[in-house]
C-alpha positions in Angstrom: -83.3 -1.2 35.2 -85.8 -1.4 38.1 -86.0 0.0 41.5 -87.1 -1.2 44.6 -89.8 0.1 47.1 -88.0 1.8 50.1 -90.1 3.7 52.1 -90.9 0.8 54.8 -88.4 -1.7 55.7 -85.1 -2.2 54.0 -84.9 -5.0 51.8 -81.3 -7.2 50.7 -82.0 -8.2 46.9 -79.1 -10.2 46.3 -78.6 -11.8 42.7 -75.4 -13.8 41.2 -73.9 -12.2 38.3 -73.1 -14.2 35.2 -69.6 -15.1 36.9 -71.1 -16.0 40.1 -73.5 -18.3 38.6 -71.2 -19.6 36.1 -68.4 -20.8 39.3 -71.6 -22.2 41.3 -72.5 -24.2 38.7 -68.4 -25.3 38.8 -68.8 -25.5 42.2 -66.1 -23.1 43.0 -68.1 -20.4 44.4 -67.2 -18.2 47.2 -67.5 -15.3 48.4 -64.1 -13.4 49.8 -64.9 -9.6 49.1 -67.6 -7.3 48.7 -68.1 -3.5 47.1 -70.7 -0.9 47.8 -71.7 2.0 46.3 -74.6 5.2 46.1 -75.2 5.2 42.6 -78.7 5.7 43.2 -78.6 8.2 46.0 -78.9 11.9 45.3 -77.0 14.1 48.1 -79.3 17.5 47.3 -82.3 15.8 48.8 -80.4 16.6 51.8 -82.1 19.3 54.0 -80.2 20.9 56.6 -83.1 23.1 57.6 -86.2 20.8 57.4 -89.4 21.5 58.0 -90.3 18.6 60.3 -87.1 19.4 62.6 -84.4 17.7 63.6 -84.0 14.2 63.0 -85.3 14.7 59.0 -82.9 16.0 57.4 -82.0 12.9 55.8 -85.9 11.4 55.5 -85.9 12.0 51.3 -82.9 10.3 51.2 -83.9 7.2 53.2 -86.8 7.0 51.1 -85.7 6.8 48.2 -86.3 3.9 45.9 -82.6 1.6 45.6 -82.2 0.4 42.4 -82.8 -3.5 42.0 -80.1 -5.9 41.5 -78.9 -7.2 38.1 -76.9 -9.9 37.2 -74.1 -7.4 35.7 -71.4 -5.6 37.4 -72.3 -1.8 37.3 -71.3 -0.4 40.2 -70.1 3.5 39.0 -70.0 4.9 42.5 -68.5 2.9 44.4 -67.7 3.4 48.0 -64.6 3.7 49.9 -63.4 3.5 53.5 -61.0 6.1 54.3 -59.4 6.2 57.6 -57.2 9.1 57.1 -59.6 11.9 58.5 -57.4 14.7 57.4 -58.4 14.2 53.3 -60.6 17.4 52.3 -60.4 16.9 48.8 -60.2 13.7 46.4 -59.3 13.3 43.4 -60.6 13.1 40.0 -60.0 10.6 36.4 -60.2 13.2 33.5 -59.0 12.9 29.8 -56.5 16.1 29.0 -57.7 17.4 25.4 -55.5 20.3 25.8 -51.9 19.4 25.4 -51.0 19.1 21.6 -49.7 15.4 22.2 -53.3 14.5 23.4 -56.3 13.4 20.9 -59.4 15.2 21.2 -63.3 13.8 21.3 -65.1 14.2 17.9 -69.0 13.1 17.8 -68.6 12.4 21.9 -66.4 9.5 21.3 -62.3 9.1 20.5 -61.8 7.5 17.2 -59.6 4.7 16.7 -58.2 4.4 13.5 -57.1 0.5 12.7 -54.9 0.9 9.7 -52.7 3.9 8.6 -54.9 4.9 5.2 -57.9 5.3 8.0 -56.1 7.6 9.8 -55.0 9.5 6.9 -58.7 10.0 6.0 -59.9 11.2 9.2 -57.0 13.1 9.9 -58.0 15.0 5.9 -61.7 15.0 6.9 -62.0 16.2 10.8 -58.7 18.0 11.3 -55.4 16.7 13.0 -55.9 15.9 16.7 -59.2 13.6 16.1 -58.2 9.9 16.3 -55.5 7.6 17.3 -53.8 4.8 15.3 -54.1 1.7 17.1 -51.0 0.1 18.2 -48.9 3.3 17.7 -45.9 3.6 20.0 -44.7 7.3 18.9 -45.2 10.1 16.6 -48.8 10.7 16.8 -52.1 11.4 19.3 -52.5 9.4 22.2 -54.8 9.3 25.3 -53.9 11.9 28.3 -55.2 11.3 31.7 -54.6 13.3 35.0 -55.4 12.6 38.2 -55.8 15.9 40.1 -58.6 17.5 42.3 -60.9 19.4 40.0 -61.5 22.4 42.3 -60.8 25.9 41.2 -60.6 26.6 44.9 -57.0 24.6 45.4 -54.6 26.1 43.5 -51.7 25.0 41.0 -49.5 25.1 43.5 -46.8 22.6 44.8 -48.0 23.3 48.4 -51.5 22.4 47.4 -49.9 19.5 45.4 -48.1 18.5 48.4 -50.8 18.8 50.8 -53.7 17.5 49.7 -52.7 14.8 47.3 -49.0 13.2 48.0 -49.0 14.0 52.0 -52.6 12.5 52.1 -51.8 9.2 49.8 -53.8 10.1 47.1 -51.3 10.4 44.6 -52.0 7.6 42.2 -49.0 6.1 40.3 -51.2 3.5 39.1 -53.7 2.9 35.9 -55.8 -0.3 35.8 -57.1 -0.3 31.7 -60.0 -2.6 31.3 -61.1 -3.6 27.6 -63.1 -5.6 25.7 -60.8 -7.9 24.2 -62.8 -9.4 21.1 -61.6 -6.2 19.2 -58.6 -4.6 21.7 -55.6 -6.9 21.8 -53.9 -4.6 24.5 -53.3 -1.4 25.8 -50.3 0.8 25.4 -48.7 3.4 27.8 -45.6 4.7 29.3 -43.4 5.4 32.4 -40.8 7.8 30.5 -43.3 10.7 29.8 -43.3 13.5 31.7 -45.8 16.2 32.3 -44.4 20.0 33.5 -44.2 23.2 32.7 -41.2 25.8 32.5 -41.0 29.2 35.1 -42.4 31.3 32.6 -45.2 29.3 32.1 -44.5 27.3 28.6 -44.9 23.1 28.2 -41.9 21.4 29.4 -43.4 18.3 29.1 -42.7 14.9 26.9 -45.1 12.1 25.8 -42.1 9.9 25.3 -42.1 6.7 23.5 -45.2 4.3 24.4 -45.1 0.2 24.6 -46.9 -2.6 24.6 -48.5 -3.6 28.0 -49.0 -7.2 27.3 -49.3 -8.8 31.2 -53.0 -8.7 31.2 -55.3 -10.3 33.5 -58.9 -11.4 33.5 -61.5 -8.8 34.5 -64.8 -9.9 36.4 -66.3 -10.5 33.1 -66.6 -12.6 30.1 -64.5 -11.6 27.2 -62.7 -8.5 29.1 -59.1 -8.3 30.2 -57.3 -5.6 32.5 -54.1 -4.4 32.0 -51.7 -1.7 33.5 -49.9 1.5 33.0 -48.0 3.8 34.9 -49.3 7.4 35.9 -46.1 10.0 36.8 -46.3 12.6 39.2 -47.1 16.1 37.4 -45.4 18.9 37.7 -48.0 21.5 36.7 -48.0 24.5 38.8 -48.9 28.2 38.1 -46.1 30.8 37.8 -45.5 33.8 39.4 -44.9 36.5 36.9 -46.2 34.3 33.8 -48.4 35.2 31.4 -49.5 31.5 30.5 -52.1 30.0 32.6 -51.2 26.2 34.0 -55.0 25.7 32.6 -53.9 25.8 29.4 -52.3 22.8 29.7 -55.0 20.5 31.7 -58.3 19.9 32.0 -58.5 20.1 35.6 -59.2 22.9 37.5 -57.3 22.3 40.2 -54.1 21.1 41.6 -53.4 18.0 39.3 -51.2 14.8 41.2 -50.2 12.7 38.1 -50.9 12.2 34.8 -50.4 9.4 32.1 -50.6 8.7 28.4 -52.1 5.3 27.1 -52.8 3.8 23.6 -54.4 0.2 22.3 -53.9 -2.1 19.8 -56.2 -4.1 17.9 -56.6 -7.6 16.9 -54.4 -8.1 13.3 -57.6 -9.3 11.7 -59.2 -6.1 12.2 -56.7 -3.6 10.4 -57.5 -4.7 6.9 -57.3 -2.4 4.4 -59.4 -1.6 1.5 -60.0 -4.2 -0.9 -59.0 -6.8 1.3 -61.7 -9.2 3.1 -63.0 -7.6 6.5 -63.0 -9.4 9.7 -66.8 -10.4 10.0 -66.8 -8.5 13.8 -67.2 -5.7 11.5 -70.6 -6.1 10.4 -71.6 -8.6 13.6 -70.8 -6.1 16.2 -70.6 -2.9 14.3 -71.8 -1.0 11.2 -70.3 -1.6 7.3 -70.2 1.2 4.7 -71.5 4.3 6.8 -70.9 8.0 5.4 -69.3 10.2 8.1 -69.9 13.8 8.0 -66.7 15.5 7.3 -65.1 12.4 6.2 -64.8 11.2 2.3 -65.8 7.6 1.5 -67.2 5.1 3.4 -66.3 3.6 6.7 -66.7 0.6 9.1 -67.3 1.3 12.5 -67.3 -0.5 16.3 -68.2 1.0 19.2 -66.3 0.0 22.4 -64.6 1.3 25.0 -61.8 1.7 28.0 -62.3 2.0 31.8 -59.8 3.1 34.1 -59.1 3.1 37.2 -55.8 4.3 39.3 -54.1 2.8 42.7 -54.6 5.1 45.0 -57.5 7.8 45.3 -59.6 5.1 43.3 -60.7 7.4 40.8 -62.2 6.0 37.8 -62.9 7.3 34.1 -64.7 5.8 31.2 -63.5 6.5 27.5 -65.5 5.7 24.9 -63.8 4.1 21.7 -64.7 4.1 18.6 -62.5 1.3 16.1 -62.6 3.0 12.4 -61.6 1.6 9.3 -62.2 2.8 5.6 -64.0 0.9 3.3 -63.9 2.9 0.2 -62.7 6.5 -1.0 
């Protein structure tokens, strides 16, 4: 990562990524679309009250070096162009660890367990609540998301719901799931569950059954696909009289729009089980007979990952995955 010089005149540094160079060379290059974003910019710099006057408040800003263009697509903040003058508020991608349904981070990452004797062992070693088992349609952890503005200052409310997420569009019924597919073979989710709570305050909602979400597409890189799932609208709200908090049950801290639950499966060659040959993308692109704290044994791991992104507010959230498998007890 480099930057570029910007305190004089602005300079274009344009550069083909690995797909654009790969379709010139095929000859079927062209460009139809283009995204923006302010990943390098930070807004503090901004100074309303500058000492030069008016007319500088935005001079550190200007000046700041822009970061130089690579030949990979890493745009994290990207840009949108909202005609709708009346949003105040947009949304936010977070993972829900609260909800007993919902697996929780261990070691900043969510484990993936590829076999059911893994998850046994993890399950023995970190507690209940710390990985998934890949290509699991029902009875155990899966992903939570919510979409939802994470504000203390707008209420749980169905008002505030109302108002600044469905009557404003924002209300995303849509989750894009991009992967790496050497090691995921597909992501999981589901349009049944539902996500509420009762008048006095207790979980009303249900995960439901999860399946396969197989109509994938190619993403704008080599060797990763995107699939879909569907986010539902929440019915989270806080209530009057209750002595349970609507926080309890998100990670938000505001009014939340929808939420959904997602899952992935592995390739078959990856979920072998010990004392069977391992798939060599174990020790190629992971790590082969590692001690875990906490855990007994020995383990493969991969690291990998999902990113997400829903239909409507454009909100986007990157999990980090790691694929687990034991190796020996």
């Amino acid at each position: 990562m480099a930057f570029l010089d910007n305190s004089g005149d602005i300079i274009l540094d344009a550069v083909l990524t690995e797909v654009g160079r790969r379709r010139m060379a095929g000859g079927n290059f062209s460009v139809t679309k283009f995204a923006l974003s302010d990943d390098e910019i930070n807004y503090e710099l901004y100074q309303l009250n500058h000492p030069s006057g008016s007319g500088y408040e935005d001079l550190e800003i200007l000046q700041t070096p822009v970061l130089e263009a690579t030949t990979e697509v890493n745009l994290y903040t990207g840009l949108l162009s909202l005609t709708n003058l009346s949003i105040l508020y947009m949304p936010d991608l977070l993972m829900n660890e609260k909800l007993t349904d919902a697996v929780k981070m261990k070691n900043n990452t969510v484990y993936v367990s590829v076999n059911s004797e893994t998850q046994l062992a993890v399950d023995t070693g970190f507690g209940s609540g710390y990985n998934i088992l890949a290509g699991q349609t029902g009875g155990g952890n899966v992903i939570i998301v919510e979409s939802g503005i994470n504000n203390a200052d707008v209420g749980m409310t169905s008002t505030n719901q109302d108002a600044y997420i469905v009557s404003t569009n924002m209300l995303d019924t849509s989750l894009s799931i991009t992967f790496d597919d050497n090691f995921i073979a597909y992501p999981l989710g589901s349009s049944t569950a539902t996500f509420s709570n009762n008048s006095d305050g207790s979980w009303a909602g249900s995960v439901a059954t999860l399946s396969s979400q197989t109509t994938l597409s190619p993403s704008d890189r080599d060797g990763f696909s995107t699939g879909t799932s569907t986010l539902v609208q929440a019915g989270v709200y806080t209530q009057t009289d209750s002595s349970i908090d609507a926080t309890t049950f998100v990670n938000c801290l505001g009014i939340v729009g929808s939420m959904g639950v997602l899952s992935v499966a592995v390739h078959p060659e990856l979920t072998t089980t010990i004392g069977q040959t391992a798939d060599s993308r174990w020790s190629k692109f992971g790590a082969t007979g590692q001690t875990i704290t906490g855990l007994a044994g020995t383990y493969s791991t991969l690291a990998t990952g999902i990113e997400l992104g829903t239909n409507n507010s454009s909100a986007t959230l990157n999990i980090p995955l790691t694929l687990i498998k034991q190796d020996s007890t």
